[in-house]
N, C-alpha and C positions, 0 to 999 in steps of 0.2 A: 655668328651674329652680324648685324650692320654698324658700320661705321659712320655716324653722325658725322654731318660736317663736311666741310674738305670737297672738292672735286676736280673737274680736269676744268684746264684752262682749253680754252678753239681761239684758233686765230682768226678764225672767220667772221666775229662780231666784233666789230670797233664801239657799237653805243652801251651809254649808262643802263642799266636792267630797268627799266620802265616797270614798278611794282602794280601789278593788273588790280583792279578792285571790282569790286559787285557790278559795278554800271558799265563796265567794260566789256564791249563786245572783241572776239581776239583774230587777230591780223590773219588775213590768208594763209595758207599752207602755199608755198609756189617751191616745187621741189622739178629738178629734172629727170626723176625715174622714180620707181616703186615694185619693190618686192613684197612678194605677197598678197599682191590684189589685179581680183579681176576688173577687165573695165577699165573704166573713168578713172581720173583722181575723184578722191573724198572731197568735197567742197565742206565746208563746214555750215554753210547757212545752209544744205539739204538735209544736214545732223538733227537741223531743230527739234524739239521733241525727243532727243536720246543722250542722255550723259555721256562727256567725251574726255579721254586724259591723252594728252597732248606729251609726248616723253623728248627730251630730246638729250641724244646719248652718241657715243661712239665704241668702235669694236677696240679700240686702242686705250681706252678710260677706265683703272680697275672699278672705282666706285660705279660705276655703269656697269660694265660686266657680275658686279655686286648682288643690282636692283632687279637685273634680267627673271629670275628663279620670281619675283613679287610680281613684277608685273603682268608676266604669262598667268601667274596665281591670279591675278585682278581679273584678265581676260577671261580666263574660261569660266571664274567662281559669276560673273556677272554678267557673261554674253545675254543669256538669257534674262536679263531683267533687262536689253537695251545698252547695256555700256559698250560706247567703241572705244579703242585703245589703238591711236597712231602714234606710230613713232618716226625721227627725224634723226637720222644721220648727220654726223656735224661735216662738215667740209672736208676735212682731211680724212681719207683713205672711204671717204662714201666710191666705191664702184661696185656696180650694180651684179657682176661673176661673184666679186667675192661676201658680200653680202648677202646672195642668194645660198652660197654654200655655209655661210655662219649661220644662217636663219635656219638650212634643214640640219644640220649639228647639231643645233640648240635646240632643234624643235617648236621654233618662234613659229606661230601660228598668223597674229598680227601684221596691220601693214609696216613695212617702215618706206619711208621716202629717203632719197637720196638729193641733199640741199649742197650740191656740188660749187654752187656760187654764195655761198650763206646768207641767201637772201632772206630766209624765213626766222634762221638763228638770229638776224639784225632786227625786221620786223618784232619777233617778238622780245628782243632785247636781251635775250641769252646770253652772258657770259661763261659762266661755268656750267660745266654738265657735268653727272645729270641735273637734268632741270623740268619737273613737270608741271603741265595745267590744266587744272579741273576746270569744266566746261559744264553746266548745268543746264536743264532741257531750255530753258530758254533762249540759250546761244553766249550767256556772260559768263566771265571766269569768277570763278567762285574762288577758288585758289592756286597759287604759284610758289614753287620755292625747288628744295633737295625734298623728292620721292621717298627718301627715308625713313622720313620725317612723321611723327604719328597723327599731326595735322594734315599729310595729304591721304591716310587712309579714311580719317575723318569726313575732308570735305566729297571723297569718293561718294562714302555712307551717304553723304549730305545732298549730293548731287542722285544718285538714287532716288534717293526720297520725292525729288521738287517736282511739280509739275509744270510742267509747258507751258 
């Protein structure tokens, strides 16, 4: 089962979590590498029009390592209705070898970025991880918090649902 609550501290965010709301469009992704995708980085205003969950975790975090087994479930249960699912490495131990070898381990399919300066963990005000956020077709956060949580399966459903 999952353990509510609780997660890993990152030393990489110094600010207060900024709680995202409905009118909230959400901060760039600015990562220094990426496993798992071809191409480009994701921009997230090219998303528009596709529900996006936003994870941000680390390979050293049990309650992350936890959520791994749900989110891959998110991924493949919804690729096909349009959900994309990026994930962000927190600062500490993001390197791009060994990441790539956890991601084919695990059979992570998904992109993760590797946020080696935690620029994107500050921007989006992350403190504890894991830490997700639902992105609905129109580009605003719909929701934020612990992945857990049966509010982020919700706002999933929710962002599904909404149109562009």
């Amino acid at each position: 089962g999952l353990v509510l609550g609780g997660g890993c501290e990152s030393s990489g965010s110094q600010k207060k979590a900024a709680s995202a709301t409905q009118t909230q469009s959400p901060p760039k992704i600015e990562v220094s590498d990426w496993v798992n995708l071809e191409g480009g980085a994701p921009k997230l205003a090219d998303l528009k029009g596709r529900p996006v969950v936003v994870e941000f975790w680390a390979t050293w975090c049990p309650p992350c390592l936890a959520m791994i087994p749900h989110i891959k479930d998110l991924h493949s249960k919804h690729a096909d209705d349009g959900l994309v699912v990026l994930t962000v490495h927190a600062p500490e131990g993001a390197r791009k070898k060994a990441l790539e070898h956890f991601a084919k381990e695990n059979k992570i399919k998904y992109p993760i970025g590797l946020d080696t300066a935690g620029k994107t963990m500050d921007a989006y005000g992350v403190e504890q991880i894991p830490h997700a956020f639902v992105i609905d077709r129109s580009g605003k956060v719909l929701w934020d918090g612990y992945p857990g949580e049966p509010e982020f399966d919700a706002a999933v459903q929710k962002a599904l649902k909404t149109t562009s």
